[in-house]
C-alpha positions in Angstrom: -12.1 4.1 -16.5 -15.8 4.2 -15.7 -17.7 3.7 -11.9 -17.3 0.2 -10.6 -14.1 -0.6 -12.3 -11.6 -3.0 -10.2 -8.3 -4.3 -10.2 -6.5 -6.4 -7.7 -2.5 -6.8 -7.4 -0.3 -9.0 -5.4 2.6 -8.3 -3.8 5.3 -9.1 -1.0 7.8 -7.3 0.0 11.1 -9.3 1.6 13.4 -8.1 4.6 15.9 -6.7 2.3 13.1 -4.1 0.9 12.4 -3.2 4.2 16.1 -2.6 5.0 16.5 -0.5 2.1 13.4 1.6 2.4 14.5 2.3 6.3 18.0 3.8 4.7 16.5 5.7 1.8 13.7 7.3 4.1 15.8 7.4 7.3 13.2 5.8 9.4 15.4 3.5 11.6 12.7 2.2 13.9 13.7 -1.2 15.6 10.6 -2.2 14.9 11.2 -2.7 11.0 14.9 -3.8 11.0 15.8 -5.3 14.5 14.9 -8.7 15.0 15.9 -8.7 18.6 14.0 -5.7 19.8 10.9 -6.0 17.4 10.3 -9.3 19.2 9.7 -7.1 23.1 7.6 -4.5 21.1 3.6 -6.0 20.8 4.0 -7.4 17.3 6.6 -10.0 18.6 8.5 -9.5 15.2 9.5 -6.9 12.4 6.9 -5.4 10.8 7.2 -3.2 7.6 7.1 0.0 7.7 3.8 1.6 6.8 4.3 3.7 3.7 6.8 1.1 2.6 3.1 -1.2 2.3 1.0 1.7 1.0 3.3 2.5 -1.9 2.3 -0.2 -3.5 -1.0 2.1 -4.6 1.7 4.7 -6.7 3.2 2.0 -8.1 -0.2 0.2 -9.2 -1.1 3.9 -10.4 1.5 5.0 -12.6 2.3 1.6 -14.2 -0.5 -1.0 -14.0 -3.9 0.4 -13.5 -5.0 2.7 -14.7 -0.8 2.8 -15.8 0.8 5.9 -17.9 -0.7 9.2 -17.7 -1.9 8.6 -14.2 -1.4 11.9 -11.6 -1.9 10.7 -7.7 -3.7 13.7 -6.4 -3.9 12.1 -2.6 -4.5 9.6 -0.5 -5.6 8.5 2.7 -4.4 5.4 4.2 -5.9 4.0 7.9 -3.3 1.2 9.0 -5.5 -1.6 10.8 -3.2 -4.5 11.3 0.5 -5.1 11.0 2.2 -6.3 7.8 5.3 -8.7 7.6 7.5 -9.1 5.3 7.7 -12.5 2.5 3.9 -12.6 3.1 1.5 -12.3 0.2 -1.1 -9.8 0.1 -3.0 -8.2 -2.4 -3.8 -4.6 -3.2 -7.6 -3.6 -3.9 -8.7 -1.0 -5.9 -12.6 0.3 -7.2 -13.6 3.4 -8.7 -16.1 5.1 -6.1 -16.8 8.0 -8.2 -15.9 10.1 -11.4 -15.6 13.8 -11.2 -14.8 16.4 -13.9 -11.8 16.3 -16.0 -10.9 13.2 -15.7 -11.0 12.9 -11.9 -11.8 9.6 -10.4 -11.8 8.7 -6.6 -10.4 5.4 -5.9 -11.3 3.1 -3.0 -8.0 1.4 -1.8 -7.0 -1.4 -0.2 -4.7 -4.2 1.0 -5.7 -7.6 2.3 -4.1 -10.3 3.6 -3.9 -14.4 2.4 -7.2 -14.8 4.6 -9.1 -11.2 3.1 -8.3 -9.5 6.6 -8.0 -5.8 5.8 -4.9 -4.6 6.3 -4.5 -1.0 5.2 -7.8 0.8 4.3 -8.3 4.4 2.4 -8.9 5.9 -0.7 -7.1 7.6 -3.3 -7.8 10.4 -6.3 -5.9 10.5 -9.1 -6.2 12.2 -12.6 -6.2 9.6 -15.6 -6.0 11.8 -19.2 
């Protein structure tokens, strides 16, 4: 990996993943799994849950990009706009800088069909 290097990823997630990810974590909130009250809250529908969206930047990690051999030292996510689920988006990634041993920081993001930013941050990770 050098400075500059990109990769992009797309991905969806159905209603299914979102009901699963809501019993493995516990997190229950109408909002991702109730139809009926997700529609009175301001999003008018589900939405998924947050950190179901962002781990699509460890998965990308440890099996795509840079792939095996990849340790997620952190990340930061800023969630701008709801995500639903059976939509397309696509997950954004660009190294911002290399440090020492084999440290690089990683600008990350998600966009939607129309390249509206969805989930901003960055992300370091150890490639060896």
């Amino acid at each position: 990996m050098k400075l500059n290097d990109s990769f992009e990823y797309q991905f969806s997630f159905s209603q299914n993943e979102v009901d699963e990810f809501a019993r493995v974590t516990g997190d229950n909130n109408p909002i991702h799994i109730d139809e009926a009250e997700a529609a009175k809250s301001i999003f008018k529908r589900r939405i998924m849950h947050g950190f179901l969206s962002g781990s699509v930047f460890s998965k990308v990690f440890g099996t795509l990009w840079p792939g095996k051999g990849t340790i997620f030292l952190g990340q930061n996510m800023r969630f701008v706009k709801p995500m639903y689920v059976d939509e397309t988006y696509k997950a954004l990634f660009k190294v911002v800088e290399v440090k020492s041993n084999s440290v690089y920081v990683i600008d990350t993001s998600i966009v939607n069909a129309t390249n509206e930013v969805m989930i901003s941050g960055g992300a370091v990770i150890k490639y060896v």
